[in-house]
C-alpha positions as YAML, in Angstrom:
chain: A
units: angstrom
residues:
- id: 1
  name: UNK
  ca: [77.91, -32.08, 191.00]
- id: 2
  name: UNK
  ca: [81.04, -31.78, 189.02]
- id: 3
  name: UNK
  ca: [82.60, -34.80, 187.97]
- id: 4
  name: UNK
  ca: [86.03, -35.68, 185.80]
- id: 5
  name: UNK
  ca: [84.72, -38.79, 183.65]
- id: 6
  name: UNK
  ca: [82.56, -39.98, 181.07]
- id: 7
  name: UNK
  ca: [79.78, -42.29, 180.35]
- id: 8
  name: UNK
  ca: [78.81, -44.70, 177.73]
- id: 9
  name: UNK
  ca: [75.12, -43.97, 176.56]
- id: 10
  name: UNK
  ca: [72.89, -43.59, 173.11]
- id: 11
  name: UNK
  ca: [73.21, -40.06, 171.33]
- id: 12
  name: UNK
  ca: [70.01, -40.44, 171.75]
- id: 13
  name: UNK
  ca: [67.54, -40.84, 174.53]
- id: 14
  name: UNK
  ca: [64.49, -42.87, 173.99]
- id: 15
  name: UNK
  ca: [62.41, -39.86, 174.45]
- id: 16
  name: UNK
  ca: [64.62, -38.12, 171.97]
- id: 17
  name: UNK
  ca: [63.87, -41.28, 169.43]
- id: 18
  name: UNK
  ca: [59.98, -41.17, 170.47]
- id: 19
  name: UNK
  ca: [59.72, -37.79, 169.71]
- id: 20
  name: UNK
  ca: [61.82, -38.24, 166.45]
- id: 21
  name: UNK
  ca: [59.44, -40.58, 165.37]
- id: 22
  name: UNK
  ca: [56.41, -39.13, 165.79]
- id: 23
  name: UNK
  ca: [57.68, -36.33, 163.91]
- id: 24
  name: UNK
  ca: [58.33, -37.97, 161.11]
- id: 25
  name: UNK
  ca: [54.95, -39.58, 161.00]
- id: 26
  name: UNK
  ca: [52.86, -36.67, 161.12]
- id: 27
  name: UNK
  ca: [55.40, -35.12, 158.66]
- id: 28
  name: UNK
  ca: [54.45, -37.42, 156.42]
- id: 29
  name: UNK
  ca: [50.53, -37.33, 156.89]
- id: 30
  name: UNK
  ca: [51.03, -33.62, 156.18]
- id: 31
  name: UNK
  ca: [50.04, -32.84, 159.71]
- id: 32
  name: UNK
  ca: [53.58, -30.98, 160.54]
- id: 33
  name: UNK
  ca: [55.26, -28.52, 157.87]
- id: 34
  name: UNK
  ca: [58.99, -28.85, 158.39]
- id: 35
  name: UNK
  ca: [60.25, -25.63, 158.31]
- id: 36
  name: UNK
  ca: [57.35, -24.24, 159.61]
- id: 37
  name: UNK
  ca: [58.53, -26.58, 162.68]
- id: 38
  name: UNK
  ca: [62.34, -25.91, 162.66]
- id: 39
  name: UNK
  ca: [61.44, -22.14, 162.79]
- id: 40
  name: UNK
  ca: [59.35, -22.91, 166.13]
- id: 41
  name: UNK
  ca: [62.46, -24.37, 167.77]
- id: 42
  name: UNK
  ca: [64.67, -22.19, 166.57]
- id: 43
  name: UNK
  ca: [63.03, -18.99, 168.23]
- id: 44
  name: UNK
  ca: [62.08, -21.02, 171.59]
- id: 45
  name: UNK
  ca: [65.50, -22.58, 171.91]
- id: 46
  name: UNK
  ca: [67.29, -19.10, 171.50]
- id: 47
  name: UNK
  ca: [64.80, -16.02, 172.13]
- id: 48
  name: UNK
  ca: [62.09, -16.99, 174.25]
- id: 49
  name: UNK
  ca: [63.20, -19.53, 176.63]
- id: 50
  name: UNK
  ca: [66.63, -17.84, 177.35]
- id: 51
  name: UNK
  ca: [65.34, -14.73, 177.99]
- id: 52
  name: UNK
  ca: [63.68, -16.36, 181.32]
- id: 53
  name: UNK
  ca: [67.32, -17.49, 182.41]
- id: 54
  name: UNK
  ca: [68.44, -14.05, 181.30]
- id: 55
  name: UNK
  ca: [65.89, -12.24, 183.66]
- id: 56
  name: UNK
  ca: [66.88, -14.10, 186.67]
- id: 57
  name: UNK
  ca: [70.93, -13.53, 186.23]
- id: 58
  name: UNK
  ca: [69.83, -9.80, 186.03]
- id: 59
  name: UNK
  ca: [68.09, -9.96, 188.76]
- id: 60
  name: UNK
  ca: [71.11, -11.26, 190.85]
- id: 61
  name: UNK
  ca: [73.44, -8.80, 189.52]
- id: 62
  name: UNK
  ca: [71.32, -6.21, 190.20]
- id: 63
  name: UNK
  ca: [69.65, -7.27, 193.93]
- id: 64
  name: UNK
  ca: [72.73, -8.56, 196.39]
- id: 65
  name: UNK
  ca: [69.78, -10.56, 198.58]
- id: 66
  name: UNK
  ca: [68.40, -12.16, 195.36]
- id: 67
  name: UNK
  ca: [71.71, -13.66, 194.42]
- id: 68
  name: UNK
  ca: [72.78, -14.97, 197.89]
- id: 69
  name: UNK
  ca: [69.31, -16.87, 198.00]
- id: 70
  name: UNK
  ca: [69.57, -17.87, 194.40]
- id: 71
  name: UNK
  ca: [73.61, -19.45, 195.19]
- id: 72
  name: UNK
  ca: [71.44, -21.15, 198.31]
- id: 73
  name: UNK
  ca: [68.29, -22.15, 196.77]
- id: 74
  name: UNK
  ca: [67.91, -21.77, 193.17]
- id: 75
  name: UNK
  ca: [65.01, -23.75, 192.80]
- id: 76
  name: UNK
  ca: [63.17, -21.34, 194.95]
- id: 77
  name: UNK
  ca: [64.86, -18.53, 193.94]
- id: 78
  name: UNK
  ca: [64.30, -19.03, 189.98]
- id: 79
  name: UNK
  ca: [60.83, -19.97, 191.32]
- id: 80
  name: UNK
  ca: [59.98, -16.51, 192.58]
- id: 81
  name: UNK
  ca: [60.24, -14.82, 189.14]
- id: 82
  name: UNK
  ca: [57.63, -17.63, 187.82]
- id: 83
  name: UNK
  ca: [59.72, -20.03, 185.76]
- id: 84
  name: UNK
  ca: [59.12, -23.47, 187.36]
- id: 85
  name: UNK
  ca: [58.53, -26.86, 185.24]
- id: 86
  name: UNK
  ca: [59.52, -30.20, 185.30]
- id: 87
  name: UNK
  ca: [62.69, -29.86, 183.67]
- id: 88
  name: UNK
  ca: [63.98, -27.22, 185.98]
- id: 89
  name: UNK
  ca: [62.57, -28.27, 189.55]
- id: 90
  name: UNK
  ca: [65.88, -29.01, 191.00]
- id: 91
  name: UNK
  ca: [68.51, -26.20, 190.38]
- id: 92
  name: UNK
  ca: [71.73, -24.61, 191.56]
- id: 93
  name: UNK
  ca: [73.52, -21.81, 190.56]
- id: 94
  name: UNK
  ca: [77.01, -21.51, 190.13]
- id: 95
  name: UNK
  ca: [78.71, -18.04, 189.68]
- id: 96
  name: UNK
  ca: [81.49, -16.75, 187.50]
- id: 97
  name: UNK
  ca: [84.36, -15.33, 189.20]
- id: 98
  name: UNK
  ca: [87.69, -13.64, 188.89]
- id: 99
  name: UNK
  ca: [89.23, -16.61, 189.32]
- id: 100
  name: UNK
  ca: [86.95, -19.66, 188.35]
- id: 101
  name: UNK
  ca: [84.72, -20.06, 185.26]
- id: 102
  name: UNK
  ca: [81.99, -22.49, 185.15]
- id: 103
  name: UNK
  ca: [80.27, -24.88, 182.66]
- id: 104
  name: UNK
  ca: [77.79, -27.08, 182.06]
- id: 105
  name: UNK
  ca: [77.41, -30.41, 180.70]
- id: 106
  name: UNK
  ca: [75.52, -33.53, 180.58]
- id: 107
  name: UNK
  ca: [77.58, -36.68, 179.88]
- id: 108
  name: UNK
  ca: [74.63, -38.56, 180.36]
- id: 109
  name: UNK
  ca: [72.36, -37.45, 177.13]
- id: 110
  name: UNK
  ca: [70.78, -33.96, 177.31]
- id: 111
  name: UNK
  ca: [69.29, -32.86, 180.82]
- id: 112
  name: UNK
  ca: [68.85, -29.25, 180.71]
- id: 113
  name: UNK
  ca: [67.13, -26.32, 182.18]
- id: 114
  name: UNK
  ca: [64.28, -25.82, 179.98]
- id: 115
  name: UNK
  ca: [62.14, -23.90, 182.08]
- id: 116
  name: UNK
  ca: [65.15, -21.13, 181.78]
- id: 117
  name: UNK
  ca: [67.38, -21.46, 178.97]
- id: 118
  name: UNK
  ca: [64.61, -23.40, 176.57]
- id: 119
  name: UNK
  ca: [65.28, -26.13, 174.31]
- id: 120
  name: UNK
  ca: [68.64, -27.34, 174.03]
- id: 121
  name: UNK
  ca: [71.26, -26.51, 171.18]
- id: 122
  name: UNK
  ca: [72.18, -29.49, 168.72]
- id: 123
  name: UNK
  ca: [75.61, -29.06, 170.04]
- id: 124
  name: UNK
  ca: [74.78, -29.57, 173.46]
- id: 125
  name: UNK
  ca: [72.99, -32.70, 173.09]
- id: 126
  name: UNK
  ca: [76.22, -34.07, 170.75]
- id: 127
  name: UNK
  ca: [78.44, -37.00, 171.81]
- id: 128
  name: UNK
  ca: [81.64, -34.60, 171.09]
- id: 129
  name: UNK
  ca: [80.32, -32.09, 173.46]
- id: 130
  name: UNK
  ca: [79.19, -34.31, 176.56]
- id: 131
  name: UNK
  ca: [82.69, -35.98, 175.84]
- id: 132
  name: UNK
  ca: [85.39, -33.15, 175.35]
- id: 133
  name: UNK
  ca: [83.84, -30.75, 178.00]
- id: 134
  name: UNK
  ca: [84.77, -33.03, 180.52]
- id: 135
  name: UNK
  ca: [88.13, -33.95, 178.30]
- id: 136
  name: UNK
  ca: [89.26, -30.68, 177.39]
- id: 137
  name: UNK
  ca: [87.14, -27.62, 178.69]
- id: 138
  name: UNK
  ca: [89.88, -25.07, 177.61]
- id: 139
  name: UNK
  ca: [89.88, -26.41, 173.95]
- id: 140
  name: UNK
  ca: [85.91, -26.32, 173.56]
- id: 141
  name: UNK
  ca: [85.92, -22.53, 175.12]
- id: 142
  name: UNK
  ca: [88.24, -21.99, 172.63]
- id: 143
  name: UNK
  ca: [86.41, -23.30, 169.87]
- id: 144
  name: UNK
  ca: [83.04, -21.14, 171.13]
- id: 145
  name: UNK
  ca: [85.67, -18.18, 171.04]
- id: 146
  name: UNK
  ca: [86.18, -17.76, 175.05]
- id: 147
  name: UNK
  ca: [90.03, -17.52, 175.59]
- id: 148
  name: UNK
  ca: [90.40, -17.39, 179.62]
- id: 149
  name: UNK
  ca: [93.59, -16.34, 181.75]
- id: 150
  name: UNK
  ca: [95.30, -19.62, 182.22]
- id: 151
  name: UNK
  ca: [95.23, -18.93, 185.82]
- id: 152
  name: UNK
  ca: [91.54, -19.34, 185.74]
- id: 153
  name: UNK
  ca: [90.09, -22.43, 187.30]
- id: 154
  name: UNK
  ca: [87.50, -24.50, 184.88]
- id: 155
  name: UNK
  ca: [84.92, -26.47, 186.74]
- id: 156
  name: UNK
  ca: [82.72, -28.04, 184.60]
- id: 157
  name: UNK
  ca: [79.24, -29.39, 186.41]
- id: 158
  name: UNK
  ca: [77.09, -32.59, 185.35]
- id: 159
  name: UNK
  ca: [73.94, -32.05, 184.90]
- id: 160
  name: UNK
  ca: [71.59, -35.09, 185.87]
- id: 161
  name: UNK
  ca: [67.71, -35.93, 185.92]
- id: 162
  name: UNK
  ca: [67.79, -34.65, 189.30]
- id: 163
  name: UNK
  ca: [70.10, -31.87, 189.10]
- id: 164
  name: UNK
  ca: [70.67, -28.83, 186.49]
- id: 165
  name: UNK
  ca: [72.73, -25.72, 186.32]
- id: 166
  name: UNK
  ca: [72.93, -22.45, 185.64]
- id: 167
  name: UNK
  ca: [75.90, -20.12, 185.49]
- id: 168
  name: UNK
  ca: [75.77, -17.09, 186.43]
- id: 169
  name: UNK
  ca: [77.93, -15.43, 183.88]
- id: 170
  name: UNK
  ca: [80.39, -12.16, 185.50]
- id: 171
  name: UNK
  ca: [78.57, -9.11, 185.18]
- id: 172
  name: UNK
  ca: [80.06, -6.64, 182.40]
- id: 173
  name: UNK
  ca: [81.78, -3.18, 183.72]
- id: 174
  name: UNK
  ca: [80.22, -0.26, 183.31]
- id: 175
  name: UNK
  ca: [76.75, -1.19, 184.14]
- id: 176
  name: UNK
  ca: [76.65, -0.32, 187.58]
- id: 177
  name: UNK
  ca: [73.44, 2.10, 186.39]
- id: 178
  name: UNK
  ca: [72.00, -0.10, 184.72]
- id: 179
  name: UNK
  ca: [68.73, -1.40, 184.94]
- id: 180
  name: UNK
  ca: [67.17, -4.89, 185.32]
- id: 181
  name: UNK
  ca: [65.60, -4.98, 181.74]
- id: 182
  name: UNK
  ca: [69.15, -3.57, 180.30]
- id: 183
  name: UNK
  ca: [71.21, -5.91, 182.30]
- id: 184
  name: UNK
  ca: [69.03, -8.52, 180.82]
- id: 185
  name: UNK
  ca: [70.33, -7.92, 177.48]
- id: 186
  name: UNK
  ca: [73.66, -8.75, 178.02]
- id: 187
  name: UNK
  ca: [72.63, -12.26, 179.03]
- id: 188
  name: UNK
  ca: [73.05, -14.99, 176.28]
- id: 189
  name: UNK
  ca: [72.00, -18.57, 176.27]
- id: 190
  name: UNK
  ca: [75.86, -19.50, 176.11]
- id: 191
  name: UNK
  ca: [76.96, -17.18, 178.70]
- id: 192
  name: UNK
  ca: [74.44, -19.19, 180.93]
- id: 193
  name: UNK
  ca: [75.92, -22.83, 179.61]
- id: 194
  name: UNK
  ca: [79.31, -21.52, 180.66]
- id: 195
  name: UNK
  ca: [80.65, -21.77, 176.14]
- id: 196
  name: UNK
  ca: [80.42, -17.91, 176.45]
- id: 197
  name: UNK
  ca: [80.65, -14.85, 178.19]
- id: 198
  name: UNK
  ca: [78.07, -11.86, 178.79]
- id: 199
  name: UNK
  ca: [77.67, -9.46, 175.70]
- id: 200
  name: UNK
  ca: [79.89, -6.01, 176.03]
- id: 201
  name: UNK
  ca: [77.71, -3.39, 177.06]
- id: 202
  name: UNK
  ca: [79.04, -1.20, 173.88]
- id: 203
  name: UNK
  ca: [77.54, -4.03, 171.60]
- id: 204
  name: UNK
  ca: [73.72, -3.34, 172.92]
- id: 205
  name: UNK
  ca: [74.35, 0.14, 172.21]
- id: 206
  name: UNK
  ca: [72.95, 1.23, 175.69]
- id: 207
  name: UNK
  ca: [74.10, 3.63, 178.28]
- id: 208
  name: UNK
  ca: [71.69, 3.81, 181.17]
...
């Protein structure tokens, strides 16, 4: 649910300082290379696992029954295309309109939808972030270089143990042709946080 305050909590979740841990000791057994490491993250927490949530937002742009049930029942919906996990078992969808924008946050420490969007960005997971996007959601869209109509409602959603979102960013013009796989393209991991906006369709360089 959306909510208008903060909380007081660690940077960093016990898991988060487990995991941390354990890291460093295998590091230093020479069981982990470093880089080799941060270059595994890097490509799951921004190629693989977003193109899952990317799939499913072309989906509902492209199928009008697909979206209604997703805005229903995301879980189930999100379900159908084969991305289910623990981190994503309870979902709902929130759309992008002409008038509203959405985004996502979680003042708590870092839930996210892994089994869709991946790992999470450092700057998610940072106390400046879980505290200004609740704050001052105009000034961190600006800062991620989304300037919206000041007539356009902000709702920013917390996301929970229980609970996590996806937006469903507004669909690009011009791509009324366009295909599922195409569509997909113009989906970023941002534009499914709510910090951006779907790629221009001129940008992908396709025309179908």
């Amino acid at each position: 649910m959306s909510h208008d305050h903060d909380h007081n909590h660690s940077e960093l979740s016990d898991i988060e300082l487990r995991v941390r841990a354990l890291e460093t000791l295998l590091t230093e057994k020479g069981y982990v290379d470093p880089p080799a490491l941060d270059e595994l993250i890097e490509t799951y927490e921004t190629k693989v696992g977003p193109k899952n949530g990317a799939r499913v937002v072309a989906r509902a742009w492209a199928d009008p029954d697909y979206r209604e049930w997703l805005l229903k029942d995301a879980t189930a919906a999100i379900a159908e295309l084969g991305f289910t996990g623990r981190q994503g078992e309870h979902m709902v969808a929130v759309e992008n309109t002409h008038d509203t924008h959405n985004m996502v946050v979680c003042t708590l420490c870092s839930c996210y939808p892994w089994s869709v969007l991946g790992l999470p960005p450092v700057w998610y997971k940072s106390a400046p972030y879980r505290s200004r996007a609740v704050r001052d959601p105009r000034g961190v869209l600006a800062e991620f270089g989304v300037t919206l109509p000041e007539d356009t409602k902000i709702r920013v959603w917390d996301s929970t143990a229980e609970v996590r979102y996806l937006v469903i960013p507004r669909r690009p013009v011009g791509t009324d042709s366009w295909p599922e796989e195409d569509l997909a393209e113009l989906v970023t991991r941002d534009s499914m946080i709510g910090t951006g906006l779907a790629r221009d369709p001129n940008s992908v360089g396709e025309t179908a």
